[in-house]
Wavefront OBJ file of the C-alpha trace (Angstrom):
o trace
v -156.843 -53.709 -29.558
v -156.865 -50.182 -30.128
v -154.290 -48.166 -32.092
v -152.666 -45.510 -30.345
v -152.768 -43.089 -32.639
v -155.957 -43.100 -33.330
v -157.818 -44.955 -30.132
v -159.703 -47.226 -32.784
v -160.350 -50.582 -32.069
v -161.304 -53.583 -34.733
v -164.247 -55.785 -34.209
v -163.706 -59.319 -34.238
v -166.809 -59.604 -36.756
v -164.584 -57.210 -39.469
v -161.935 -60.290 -39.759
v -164.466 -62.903 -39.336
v -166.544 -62.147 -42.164
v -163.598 -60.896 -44.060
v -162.081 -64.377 -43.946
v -165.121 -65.896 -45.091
v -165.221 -63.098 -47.827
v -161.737 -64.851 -48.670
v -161.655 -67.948 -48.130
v -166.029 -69.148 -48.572
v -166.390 -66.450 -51.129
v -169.149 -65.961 -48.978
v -169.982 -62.648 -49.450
v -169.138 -60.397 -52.784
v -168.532 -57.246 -50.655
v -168.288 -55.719 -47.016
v -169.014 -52.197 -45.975
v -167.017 -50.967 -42.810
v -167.752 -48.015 -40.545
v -166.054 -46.123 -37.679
v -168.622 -46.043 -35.213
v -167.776 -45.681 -30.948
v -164.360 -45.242 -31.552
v -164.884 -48.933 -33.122
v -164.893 -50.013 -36.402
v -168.049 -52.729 -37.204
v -169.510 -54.284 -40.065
v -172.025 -51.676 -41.973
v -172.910 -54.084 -45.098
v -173.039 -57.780 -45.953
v -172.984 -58.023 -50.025
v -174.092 -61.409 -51.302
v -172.344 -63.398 -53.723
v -174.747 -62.130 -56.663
v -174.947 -58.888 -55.889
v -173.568 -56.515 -58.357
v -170.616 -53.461 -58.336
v -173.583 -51.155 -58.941
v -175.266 -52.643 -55.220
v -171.922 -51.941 -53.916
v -171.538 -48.395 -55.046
v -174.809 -47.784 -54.069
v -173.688 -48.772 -50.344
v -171.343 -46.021 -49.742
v -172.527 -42.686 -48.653
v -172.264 -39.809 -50.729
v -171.267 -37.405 -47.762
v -169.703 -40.232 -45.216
v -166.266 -41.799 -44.962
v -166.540 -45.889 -44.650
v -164.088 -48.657 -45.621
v -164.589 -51.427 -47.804
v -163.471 -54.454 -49.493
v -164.438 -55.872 -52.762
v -164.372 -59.012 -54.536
v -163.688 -58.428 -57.742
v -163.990 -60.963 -60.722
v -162.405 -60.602 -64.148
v -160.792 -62.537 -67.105
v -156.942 -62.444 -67.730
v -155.739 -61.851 -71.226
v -155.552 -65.361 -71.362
v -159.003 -65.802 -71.009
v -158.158 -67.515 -67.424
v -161.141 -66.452 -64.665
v -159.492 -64.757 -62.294
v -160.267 -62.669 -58.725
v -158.180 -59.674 -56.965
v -159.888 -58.619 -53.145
v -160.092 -54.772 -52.912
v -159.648 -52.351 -50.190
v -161.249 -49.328 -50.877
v -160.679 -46.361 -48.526
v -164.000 -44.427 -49.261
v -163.434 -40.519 -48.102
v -166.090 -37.948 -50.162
v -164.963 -34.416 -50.351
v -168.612 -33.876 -48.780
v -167.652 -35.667 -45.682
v -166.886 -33.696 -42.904
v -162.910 -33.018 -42.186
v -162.664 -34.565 -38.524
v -164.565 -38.131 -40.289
v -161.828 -37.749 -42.794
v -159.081 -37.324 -40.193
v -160.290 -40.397 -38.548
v -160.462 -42.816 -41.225
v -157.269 -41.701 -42.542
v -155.253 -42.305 -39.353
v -156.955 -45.321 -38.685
v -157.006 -47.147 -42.425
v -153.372 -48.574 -42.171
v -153.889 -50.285 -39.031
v -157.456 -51.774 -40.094
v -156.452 -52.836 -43.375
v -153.514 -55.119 -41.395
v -156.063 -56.696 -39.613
v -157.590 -58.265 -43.067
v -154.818 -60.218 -44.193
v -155.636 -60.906 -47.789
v -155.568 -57.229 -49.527
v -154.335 -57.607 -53.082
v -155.259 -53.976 -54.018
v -155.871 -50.582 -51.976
v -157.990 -47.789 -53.717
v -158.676 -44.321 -52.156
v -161.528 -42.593 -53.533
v -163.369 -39.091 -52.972
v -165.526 -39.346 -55.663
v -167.821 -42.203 -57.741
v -165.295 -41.898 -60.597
v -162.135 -42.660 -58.466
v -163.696 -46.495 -58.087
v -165.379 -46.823 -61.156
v -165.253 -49.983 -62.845
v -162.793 -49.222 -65.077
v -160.409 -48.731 -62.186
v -160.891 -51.769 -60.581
v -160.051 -53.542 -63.999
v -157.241 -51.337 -64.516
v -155.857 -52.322 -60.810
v -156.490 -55.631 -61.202
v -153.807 -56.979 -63.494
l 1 2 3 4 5 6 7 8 9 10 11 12 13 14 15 16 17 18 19 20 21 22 23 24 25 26 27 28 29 30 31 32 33 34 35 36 37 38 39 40 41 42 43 44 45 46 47 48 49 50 51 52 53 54 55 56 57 58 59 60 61 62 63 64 65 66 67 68 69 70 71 72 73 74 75 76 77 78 79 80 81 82 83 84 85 86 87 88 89 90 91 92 93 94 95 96 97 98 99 100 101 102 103 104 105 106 107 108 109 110 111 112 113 114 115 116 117 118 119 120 121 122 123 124 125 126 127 128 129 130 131 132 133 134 135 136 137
């Protein structure tokens, strides 16, 4: 399971709860971290939970991973959904965490089969809200 480049392996519990992000609509977000040379599940967000709880989840001086179900109306008026992967890397954070998650983001966003949209973002306003709706069309 682990990649060579960067000796990180996947929990099973990522994909399972990422599937029932996708599929259930179980969840409205997950927060991912890089912990053991592993990457595990940091963050359940429930269905009603807000993009304010989600912003709220990532650390302002810590790398994570996370995806995002994001709701929004077409032009059209038709309700529609896009799943986010947002590759969460704060200048603060220190440059060996960055290294880490960087080398290791490709391979771990493979493993959720579903992405419609990748983000990167060092700061709040590279994943405001505005970006998401501006990604999502």
């Amino acid at each position: 399971m682990a990649n060579a480049a960067s000796g990180m392996a996947v929990h099973d519990d990522c994909k399972l709860k990422f599937m029932e992000l996708k599929t259930k609509r179980t969840y409205r977000f997950i927060v991912f971290k890089i912990e053991d040379k592993q990457v595990i599940v940091e963050k359940l967000g429930e269905p009603a939970e807000t993009y304010e709880d989600f912003t709220k989840c990532l650390p302002d001086n810590e790398c994570r991973y996370a995806v995002y179900d994001f709701d929004f109306m077409t032009q059209e008026n038709v309700p529609k959904s896009r799943i986010f992967f947002v590759a969460w890397s704060p200048d603060t954070s220190r440059v060996r965490s960055k290294m880490i998650y960087a080398s290791s983001k490709d391979r771990f966003k493979r493993e959720l089969d579903g992405i419609q949209v990748e983000l990167q973002a060092t700061d709040p306003t590279e994943m405001g809200l505005d970006v998401f709706k501006s990604r999502a069309n």
